[in-house]
PyMOL Python script that loads the backbone (N, CA, C, O; Angstrom):
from pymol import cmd

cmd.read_pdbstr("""\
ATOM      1  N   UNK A   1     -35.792  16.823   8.062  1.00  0.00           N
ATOM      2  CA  UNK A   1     -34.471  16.738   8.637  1.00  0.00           C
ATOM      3  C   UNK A   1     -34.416  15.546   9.606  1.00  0.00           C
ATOM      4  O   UNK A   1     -35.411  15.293  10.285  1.00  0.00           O
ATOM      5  N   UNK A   2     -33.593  14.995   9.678  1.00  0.00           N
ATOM      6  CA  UNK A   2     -33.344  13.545  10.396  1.00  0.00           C
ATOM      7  C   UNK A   2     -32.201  14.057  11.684  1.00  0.00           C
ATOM      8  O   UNK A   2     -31.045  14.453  11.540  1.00  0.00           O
ATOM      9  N   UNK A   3     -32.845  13.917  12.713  1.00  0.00           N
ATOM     10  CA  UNK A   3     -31.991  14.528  13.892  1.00  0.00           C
ATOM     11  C   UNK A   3     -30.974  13.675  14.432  1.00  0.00           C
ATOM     12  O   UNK A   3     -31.171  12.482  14.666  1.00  0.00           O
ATOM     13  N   UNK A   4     -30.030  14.191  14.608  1.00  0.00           N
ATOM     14  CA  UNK A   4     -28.739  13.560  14.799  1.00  0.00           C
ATOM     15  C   UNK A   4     -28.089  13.258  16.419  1.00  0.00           C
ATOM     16  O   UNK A   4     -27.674  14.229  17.051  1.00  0.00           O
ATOM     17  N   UNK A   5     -28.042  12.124  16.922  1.00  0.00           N
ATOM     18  CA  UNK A   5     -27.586  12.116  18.765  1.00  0.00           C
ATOM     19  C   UNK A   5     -26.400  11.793  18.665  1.00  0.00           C
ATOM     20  O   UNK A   5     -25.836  10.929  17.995  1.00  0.00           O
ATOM     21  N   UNK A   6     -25.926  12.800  19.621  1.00  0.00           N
ATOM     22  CA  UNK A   6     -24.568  12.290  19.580  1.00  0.00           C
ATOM     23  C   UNK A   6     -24.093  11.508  21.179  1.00  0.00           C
ATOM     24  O   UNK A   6     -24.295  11.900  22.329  1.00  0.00           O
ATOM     25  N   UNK A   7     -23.521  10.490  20.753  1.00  0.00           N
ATOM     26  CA  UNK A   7     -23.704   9.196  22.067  1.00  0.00           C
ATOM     27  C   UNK A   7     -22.680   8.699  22.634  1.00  0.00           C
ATOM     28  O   UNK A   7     -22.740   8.015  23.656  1.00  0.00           O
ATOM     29  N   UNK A   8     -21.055   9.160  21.686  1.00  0.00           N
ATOM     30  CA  UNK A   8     -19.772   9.019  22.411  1.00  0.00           C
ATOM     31  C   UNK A   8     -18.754   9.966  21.024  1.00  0.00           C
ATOM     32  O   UNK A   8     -18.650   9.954  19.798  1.00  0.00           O
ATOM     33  N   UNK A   9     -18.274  10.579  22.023  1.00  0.00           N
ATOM     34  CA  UNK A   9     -16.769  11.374  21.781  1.00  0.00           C
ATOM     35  C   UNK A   9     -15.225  11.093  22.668  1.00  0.00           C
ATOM     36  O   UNK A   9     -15.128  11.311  23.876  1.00  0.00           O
ATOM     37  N   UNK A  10     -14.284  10.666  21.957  1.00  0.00           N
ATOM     38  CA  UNK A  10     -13.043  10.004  21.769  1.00  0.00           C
ATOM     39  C   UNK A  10     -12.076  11.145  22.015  1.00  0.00           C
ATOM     40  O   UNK A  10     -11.796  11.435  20.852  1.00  0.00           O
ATOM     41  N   UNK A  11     -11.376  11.989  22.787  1.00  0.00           N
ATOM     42  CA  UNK A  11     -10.239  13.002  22.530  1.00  0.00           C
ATOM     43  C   UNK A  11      -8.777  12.247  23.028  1.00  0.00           C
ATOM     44  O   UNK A  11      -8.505  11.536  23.995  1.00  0.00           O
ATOM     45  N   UNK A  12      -8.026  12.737  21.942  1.00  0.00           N
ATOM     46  CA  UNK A  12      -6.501  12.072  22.826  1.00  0.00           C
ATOM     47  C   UNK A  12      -6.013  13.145  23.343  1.00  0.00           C
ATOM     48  O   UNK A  12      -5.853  13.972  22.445  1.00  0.00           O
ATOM     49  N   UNK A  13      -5.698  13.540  24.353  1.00  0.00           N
ATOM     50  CA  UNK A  13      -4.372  14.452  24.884  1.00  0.00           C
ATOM     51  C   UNK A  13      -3.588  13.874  25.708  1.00  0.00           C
ATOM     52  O   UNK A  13      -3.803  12.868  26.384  1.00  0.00           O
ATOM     53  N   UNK A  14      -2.528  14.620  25.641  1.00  0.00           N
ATOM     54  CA  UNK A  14      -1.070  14.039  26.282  1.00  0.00           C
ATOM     55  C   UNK A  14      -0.671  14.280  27.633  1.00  0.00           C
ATOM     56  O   UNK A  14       0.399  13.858  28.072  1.00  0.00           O
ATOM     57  N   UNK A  15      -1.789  15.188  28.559  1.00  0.00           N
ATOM     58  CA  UNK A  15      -1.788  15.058  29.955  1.00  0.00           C
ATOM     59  C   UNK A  15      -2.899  14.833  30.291  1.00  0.00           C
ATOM     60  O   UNK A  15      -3.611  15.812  30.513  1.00  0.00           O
ATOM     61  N   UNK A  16      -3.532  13.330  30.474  1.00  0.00           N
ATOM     62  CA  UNK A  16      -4.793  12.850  30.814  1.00  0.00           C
ATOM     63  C   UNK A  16      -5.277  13.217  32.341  1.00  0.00           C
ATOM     64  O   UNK A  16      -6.458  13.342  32.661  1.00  0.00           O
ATOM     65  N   UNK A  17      -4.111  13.374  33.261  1.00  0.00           N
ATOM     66  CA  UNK A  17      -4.098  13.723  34.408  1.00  0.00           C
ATOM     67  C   UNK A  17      -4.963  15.497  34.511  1.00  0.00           C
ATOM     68  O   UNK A  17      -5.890  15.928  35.197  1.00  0.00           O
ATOM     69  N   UNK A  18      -4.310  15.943  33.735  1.00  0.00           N
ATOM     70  CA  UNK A  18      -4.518  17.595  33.485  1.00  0.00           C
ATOM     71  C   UNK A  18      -6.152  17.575  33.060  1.00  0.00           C
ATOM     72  O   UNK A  18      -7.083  18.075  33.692  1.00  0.00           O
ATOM     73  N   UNK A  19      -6.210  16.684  31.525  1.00  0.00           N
ATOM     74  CA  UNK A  19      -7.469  16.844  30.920  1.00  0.00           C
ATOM     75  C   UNK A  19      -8.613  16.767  31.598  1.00  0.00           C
ATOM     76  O   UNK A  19      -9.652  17.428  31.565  1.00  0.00           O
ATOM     77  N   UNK A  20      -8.066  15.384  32.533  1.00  0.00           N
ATOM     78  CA  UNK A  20      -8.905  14.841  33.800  1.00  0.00           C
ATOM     79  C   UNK A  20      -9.745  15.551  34.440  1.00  0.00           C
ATOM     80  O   UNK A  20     -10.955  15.529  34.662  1.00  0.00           O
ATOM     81  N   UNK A  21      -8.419  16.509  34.823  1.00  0.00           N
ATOM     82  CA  UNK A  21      -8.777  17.685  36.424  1.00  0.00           C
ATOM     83  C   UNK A  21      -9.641  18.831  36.012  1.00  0.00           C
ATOM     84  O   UNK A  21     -10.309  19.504  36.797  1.00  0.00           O
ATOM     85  N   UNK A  22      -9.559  19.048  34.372  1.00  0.00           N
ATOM     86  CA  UNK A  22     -10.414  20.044  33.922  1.00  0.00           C
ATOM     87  C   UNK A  22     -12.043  19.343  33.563  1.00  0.00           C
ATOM     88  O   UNK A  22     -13.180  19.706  33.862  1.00  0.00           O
ATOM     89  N   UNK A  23     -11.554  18.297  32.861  1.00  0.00           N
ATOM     90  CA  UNK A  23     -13.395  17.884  32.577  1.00  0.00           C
ATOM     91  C   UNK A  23     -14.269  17.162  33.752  1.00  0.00           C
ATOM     92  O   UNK A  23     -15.473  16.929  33.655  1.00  0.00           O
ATOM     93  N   UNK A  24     -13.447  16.847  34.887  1.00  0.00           N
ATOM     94  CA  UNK A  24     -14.024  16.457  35.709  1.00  0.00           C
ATOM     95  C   UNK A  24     -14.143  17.373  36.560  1.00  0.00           C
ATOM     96  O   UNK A  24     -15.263  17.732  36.923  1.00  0.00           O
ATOM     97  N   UNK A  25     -12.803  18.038  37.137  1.00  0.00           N
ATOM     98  CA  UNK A  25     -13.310  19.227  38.416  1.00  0.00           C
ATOM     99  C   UNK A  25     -13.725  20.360  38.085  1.00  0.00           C
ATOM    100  O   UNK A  25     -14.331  21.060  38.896  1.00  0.00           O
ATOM    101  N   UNK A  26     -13.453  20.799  36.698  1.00  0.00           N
ATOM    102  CA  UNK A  26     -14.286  22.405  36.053  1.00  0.00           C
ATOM    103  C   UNK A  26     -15.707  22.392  35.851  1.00  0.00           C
ATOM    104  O   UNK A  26     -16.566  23.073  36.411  1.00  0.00           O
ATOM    105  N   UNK A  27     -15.861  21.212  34.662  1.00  0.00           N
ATOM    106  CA  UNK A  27     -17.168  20.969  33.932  1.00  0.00           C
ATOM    107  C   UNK A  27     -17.916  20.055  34.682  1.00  0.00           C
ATOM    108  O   UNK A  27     -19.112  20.185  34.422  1.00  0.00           O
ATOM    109  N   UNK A  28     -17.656  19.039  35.646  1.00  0.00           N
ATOM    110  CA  UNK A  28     -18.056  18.935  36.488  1.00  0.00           C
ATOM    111  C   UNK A  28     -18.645  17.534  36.364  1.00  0.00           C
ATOM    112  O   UNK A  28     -19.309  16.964  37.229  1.00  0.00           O
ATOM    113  N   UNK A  29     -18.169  16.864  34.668  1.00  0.00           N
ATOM    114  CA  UNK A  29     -18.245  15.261  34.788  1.00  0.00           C
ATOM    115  C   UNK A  29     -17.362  14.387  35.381  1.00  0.00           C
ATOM    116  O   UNK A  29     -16.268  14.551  35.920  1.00  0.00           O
ATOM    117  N   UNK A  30     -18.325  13.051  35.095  1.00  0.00           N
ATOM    118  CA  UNK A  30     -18.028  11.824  36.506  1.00  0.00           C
ATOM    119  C   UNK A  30     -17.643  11.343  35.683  1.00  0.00           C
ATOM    120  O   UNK A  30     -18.116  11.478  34.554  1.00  0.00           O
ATOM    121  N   UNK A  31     -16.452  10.470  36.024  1.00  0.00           N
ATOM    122  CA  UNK A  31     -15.360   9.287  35.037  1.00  0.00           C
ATOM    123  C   UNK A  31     -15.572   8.361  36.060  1.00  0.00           C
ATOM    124  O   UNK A  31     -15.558   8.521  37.281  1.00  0.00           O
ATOM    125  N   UNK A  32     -15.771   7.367  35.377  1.00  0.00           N
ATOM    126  CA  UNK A  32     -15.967   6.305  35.604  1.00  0.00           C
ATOM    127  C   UNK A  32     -15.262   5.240  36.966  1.00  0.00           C
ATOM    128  O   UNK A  32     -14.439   4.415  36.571  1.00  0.00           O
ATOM    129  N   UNK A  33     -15.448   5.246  37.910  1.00  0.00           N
ATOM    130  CA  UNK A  33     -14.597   4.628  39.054  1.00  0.00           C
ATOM    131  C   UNK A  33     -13.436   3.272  38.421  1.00  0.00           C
ATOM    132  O   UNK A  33     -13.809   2.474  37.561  1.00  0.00           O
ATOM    133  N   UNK A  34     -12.340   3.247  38.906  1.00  0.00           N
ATOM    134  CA  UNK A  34     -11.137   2.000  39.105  1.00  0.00           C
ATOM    135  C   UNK A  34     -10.564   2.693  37.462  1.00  0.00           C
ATOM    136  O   UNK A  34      -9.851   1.783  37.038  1.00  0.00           O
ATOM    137  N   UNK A  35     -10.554   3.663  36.554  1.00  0.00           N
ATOM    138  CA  UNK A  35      -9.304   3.940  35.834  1.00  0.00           C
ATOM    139  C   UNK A  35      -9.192   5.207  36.140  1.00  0.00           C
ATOM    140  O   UNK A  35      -9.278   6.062  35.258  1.00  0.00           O
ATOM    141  N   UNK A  36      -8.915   5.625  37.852  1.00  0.00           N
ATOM    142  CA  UNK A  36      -8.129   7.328  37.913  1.00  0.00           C
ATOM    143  C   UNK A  36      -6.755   7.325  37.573  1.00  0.00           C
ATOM    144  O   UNK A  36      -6.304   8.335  37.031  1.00  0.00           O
ATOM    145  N   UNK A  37      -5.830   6.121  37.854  1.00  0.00           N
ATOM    146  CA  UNK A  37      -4.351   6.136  37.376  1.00  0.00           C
ATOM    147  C   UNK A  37      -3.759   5.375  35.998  1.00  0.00           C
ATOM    148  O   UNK A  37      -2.639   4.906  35.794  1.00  0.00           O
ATOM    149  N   UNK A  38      -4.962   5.434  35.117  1.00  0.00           N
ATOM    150  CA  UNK A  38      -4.511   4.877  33.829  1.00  0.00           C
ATOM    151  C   UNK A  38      -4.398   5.709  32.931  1.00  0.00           C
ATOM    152  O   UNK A  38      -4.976   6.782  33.103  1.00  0.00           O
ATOM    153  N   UNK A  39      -3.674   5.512  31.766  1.00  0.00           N
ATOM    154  CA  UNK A  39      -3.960   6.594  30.172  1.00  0.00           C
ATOM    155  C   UNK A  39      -4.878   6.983  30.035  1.00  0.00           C
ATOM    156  O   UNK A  39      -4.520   8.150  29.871  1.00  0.00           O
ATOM    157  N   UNK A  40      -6.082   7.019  29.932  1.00  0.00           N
ATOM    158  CA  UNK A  40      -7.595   6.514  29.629  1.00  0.00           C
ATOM    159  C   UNK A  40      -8.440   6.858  30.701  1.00  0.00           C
ATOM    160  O   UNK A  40      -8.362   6.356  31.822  1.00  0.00           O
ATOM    161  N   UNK A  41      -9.686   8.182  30.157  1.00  0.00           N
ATOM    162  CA  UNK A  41     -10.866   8.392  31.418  1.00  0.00           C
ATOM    163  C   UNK A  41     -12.071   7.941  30.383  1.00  0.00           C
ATOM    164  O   UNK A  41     -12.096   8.187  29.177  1.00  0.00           O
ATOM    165  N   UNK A  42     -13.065   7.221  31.146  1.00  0.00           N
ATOM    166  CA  UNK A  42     -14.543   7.312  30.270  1.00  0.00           C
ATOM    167  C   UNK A  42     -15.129   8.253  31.444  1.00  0.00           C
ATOM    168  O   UNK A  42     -14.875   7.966  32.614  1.00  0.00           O
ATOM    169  N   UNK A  43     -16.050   9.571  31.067  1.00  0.00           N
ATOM    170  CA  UNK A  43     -16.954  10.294  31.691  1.00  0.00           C
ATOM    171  C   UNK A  43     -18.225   9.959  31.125  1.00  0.00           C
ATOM    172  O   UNK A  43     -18.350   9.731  29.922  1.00  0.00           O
ATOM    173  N   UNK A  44     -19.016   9.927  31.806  1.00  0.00           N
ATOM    174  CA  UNK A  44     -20.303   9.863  31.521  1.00  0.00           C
ATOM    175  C   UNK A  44     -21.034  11.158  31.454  1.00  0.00           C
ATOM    176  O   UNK A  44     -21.289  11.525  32.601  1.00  0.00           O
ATOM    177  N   UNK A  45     -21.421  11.899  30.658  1.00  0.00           N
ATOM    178  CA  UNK A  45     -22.559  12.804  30.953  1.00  0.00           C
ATOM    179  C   UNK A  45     -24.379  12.392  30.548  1.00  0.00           C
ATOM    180  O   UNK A  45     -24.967  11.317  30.670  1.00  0.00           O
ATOM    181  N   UNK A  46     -24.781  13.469  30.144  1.00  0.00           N
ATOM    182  CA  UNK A  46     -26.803  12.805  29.851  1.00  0.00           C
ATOM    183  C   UNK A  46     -26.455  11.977  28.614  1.00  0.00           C
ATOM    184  O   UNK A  46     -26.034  12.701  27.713  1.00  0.00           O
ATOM    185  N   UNK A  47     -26.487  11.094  28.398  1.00  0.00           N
ATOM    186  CA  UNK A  47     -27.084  10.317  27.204  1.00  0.00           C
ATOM    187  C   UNK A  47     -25.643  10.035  26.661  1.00  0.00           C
ATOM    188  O   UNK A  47     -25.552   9.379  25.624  1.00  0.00           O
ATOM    189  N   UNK A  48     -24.559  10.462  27.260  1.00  0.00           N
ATOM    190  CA  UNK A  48     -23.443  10.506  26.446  1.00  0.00           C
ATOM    191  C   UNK A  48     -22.012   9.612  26.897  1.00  0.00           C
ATOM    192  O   UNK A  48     -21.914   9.387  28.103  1.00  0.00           O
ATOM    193  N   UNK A  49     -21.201   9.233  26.241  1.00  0.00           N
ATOM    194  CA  UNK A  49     -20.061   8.355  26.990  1.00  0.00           C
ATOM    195  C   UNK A  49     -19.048   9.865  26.154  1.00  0.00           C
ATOM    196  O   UNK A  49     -19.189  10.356  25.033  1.00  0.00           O
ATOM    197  N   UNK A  50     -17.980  10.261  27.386  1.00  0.00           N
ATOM    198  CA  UNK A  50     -16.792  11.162  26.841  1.00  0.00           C
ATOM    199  C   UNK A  50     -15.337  10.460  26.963  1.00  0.00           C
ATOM    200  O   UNK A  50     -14.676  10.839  27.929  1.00  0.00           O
ATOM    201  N   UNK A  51     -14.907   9.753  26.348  1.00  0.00           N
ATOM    202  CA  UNK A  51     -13.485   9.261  26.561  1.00  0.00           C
ATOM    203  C   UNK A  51     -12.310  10.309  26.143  1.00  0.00           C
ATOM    204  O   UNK A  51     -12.239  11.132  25.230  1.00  0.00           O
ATOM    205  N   UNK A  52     -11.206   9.849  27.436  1.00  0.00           N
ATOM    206  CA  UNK A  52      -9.947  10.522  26.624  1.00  0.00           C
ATOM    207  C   UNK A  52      -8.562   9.532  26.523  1.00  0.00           C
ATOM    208  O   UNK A  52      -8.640   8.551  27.263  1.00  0.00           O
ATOM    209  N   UNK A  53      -7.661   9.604  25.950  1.00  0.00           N
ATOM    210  CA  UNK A  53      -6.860   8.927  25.515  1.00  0.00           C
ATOM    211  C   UNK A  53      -5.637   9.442  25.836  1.00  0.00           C
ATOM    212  O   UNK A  53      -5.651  10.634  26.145  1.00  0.00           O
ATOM    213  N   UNK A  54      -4.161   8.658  25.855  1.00  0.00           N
ATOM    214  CA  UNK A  54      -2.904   9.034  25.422  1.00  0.00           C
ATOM    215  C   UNK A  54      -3.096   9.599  24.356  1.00  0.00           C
ATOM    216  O   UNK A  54      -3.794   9.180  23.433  1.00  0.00           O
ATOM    217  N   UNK A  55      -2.292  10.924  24.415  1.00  0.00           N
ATOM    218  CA  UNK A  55      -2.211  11.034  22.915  1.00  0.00           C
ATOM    219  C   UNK A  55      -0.725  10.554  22.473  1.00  0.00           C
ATOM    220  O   UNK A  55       0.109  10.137  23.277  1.00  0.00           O
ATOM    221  N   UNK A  56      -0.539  10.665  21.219  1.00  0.00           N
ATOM    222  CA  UNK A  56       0.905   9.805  19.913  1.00  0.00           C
ATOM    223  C   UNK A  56       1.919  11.004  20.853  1.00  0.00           C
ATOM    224  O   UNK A  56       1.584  12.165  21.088  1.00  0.00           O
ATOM    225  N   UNK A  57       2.875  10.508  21.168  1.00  0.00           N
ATOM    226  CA  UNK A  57       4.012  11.934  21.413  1.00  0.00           C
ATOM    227  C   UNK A  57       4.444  12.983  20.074  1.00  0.00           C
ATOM    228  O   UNK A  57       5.070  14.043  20.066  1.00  0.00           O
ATOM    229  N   UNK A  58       3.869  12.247  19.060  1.00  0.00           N
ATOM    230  CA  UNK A  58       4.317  13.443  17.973  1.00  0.00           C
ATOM    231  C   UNK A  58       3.004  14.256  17.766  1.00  0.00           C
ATOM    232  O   UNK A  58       3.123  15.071  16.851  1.00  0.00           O
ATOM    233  N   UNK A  59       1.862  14.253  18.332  1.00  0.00           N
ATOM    234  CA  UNK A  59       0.586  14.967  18.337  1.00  0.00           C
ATOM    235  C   UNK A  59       1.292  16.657  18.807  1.00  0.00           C
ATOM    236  O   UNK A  59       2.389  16.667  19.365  1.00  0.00           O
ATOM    237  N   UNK A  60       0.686  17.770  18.573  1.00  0.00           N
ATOM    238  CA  UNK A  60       1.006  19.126  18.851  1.00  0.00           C
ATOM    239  C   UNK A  60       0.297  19.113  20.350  1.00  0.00           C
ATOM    240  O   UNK A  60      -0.908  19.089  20.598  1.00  0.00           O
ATOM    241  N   UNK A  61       1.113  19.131  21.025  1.00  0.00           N
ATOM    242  CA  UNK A  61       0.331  19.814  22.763  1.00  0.00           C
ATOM    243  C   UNK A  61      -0.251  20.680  22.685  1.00  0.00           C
ATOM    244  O   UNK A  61      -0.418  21.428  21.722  1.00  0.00           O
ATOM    245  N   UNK A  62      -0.753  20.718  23.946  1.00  0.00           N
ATOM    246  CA  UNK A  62      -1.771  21.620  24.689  1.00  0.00           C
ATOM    247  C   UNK A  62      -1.657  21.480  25.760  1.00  0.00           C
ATOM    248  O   UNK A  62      -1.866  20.416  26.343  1.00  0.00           O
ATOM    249  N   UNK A  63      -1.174  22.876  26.451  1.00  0.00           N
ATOM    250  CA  UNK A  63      -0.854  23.079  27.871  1.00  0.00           C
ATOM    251  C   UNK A  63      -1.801  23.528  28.938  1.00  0.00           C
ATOM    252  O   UNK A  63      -1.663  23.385  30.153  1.00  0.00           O
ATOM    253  N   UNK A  64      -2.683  24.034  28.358  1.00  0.00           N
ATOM    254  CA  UNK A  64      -3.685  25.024  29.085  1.00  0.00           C
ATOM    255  C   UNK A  64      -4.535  23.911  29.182  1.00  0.00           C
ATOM    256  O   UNK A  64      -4.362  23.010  28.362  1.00  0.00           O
ATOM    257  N   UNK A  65      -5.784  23.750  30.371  1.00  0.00           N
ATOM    258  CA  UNK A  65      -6.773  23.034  30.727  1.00  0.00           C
ATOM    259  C   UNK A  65      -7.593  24.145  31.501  1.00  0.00           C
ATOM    260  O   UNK A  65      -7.480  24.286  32.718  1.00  0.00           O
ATOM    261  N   UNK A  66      -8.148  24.664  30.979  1.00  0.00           N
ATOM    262  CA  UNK A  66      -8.907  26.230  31.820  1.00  0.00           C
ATOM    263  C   UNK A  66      -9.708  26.577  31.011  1.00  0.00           C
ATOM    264  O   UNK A  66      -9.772  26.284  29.817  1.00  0.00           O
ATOM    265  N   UNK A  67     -10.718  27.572  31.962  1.00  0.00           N
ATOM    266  CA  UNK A  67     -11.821  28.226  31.347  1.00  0.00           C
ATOM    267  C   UNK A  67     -11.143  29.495  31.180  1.00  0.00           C
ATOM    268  O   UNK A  67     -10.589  30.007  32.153  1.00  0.00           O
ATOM    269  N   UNK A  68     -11.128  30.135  29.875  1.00  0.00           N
ATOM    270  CA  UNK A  68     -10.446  31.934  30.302  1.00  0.00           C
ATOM    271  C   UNK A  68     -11.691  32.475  30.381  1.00  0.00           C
ATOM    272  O   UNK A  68     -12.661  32.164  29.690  1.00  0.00           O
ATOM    273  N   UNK A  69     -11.615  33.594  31.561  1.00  0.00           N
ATOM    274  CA  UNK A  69     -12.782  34.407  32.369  1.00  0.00           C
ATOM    275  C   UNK A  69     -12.613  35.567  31.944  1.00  0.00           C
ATOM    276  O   UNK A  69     -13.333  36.482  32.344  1.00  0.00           O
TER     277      UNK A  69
END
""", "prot")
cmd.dss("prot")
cmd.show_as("cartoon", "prot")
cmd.util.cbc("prot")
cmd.orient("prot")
């Protein structure tokens, strides 16, 4: 078996602000300093780059940014 790394993941959603506040203040990754007020976060975790994007306005939302407990 040939083991597979995974080294960057791309998500678009349509409240980057929201997505932000969850993958950074929940899960507890670091985005990258000088783009907090742009479309666009790069987080860094171990070994990994996490970007997020605008998403298209015709993409299906997602409102929720939470862990359900």
């Amino acid at each position: 078996m040939i083991p597979i790394t995974l080294n960057w993941l791309g998500m678009s959603v349509h409240d980057v602000g929201a997505a932000s506040d969850f993958y950074g203040g929940t899960l507890g990754f670091a985005f990258d300093k000088g783009d907090e007020n742009g479309p666009w976060r790069q987080f860094h975790t171990r070994g990994m780059t996490f970007e997020l994007f605008q998403a298209r306005p015709e993409r299906v939302k997602v409102k929720v940014w939470r862990i359900n407990k």
